[in-house]
C-alpha positions in Angstrom: 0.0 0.0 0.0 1.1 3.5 -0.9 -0.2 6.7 0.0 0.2 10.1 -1.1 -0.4 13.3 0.4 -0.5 16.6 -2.1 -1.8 20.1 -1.7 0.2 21.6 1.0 2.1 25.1 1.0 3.0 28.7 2.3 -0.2 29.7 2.9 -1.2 33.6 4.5 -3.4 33.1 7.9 -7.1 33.1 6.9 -7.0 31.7 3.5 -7.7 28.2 2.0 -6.0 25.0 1.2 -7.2 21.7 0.0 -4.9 18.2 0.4 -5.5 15.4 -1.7 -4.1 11.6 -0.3 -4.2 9.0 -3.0 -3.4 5.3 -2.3 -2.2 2.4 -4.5 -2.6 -1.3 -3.4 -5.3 -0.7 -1.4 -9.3 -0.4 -2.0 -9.6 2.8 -0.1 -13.8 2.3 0.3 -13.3 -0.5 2.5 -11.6 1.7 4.9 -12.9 4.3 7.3 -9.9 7.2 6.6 -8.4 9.7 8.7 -6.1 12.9 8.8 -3.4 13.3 10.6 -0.5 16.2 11.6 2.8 15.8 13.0 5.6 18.1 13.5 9.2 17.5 14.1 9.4 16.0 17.8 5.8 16.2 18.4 3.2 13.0 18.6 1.0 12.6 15.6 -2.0 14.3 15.8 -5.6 13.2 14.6 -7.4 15.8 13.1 -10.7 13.4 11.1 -12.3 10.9 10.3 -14.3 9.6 7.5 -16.8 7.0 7.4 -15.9 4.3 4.7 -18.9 5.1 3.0 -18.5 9.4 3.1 -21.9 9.0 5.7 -20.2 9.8 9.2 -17.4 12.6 9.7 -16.3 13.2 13.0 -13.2 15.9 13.9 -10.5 17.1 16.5 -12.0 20.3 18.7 -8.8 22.2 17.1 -10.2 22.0 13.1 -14.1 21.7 14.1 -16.0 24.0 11.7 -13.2 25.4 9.9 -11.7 21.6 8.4 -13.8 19.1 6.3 -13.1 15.6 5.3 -14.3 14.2 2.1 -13.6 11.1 -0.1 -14.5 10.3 -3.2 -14.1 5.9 -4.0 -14.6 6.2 -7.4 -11.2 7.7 -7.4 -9.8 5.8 -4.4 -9.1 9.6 -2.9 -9.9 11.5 0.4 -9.5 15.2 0.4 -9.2 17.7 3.2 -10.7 21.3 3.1 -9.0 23.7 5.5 -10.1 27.0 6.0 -9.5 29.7 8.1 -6.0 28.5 8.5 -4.4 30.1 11.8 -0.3 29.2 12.7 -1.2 27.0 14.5 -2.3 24.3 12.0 1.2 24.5 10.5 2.3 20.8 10.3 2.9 18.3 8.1 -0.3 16.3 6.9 -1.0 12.6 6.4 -3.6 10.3 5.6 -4.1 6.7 7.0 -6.6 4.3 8.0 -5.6 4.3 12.1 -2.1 3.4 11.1 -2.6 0.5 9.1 -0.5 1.0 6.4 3.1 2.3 6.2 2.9 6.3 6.3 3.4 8.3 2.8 5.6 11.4 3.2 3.0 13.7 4.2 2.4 17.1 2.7 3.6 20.6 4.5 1.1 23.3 5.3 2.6 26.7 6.5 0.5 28.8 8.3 2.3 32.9 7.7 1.8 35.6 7.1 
């Protein structure tokens, strides 16, 4: 299984981004999938969750109303909208299904103004 996290950046507090993670190997509808962030010597943080079936969404306090997690299994994608992006969501952003597979390399969002 391989996955692969795209869409991050330098980014000015209050604006947009949207990250893609696409997987190979792996039937990604069979799979509730989840968001993550991590940086350098910090613990891996969840930010959501996705039912397998797009149907449930559930999210950390710290991303509630301005994050939303989407998939689409026709592509064998999952997609997270970030808005209102503040510092403090400067990470590094992955995708996984609770750590079942081997992580990708993540993709780097940069909160700044």
């Amino acid at each position: 299984v391989q996955l692969v996290e795209s869409g991050g950046g330098l980014v000015q507090p209050g604006r947009s981004l949207t990250l893609s993670c696409a997987a190979s190997g792996v039937t990604l509808s069979n799979y509730d999938m989840s968001w993550y962030r991590r940086t350098s010597g910090k613990e891996r943080e969840w930010v959501a969750t996705i039912e397998r079936s797009g149907g449930g969404r559930v999210y950390a306090d710290s991303v509630k109303g301005r994050f939303t997690i989407s998939r689409d299994n026709d592509k064998n994608m999952v997609y997270l909208q970030m808005r209102k992006l503040g510092p403090e969501d400067t990470d590094v952003y992955y995708c996984n299904a609770d750590g079942r597979w081997r992580w990708g390399q993540g993709t780097q969002v940069t909160v700044s103004a």
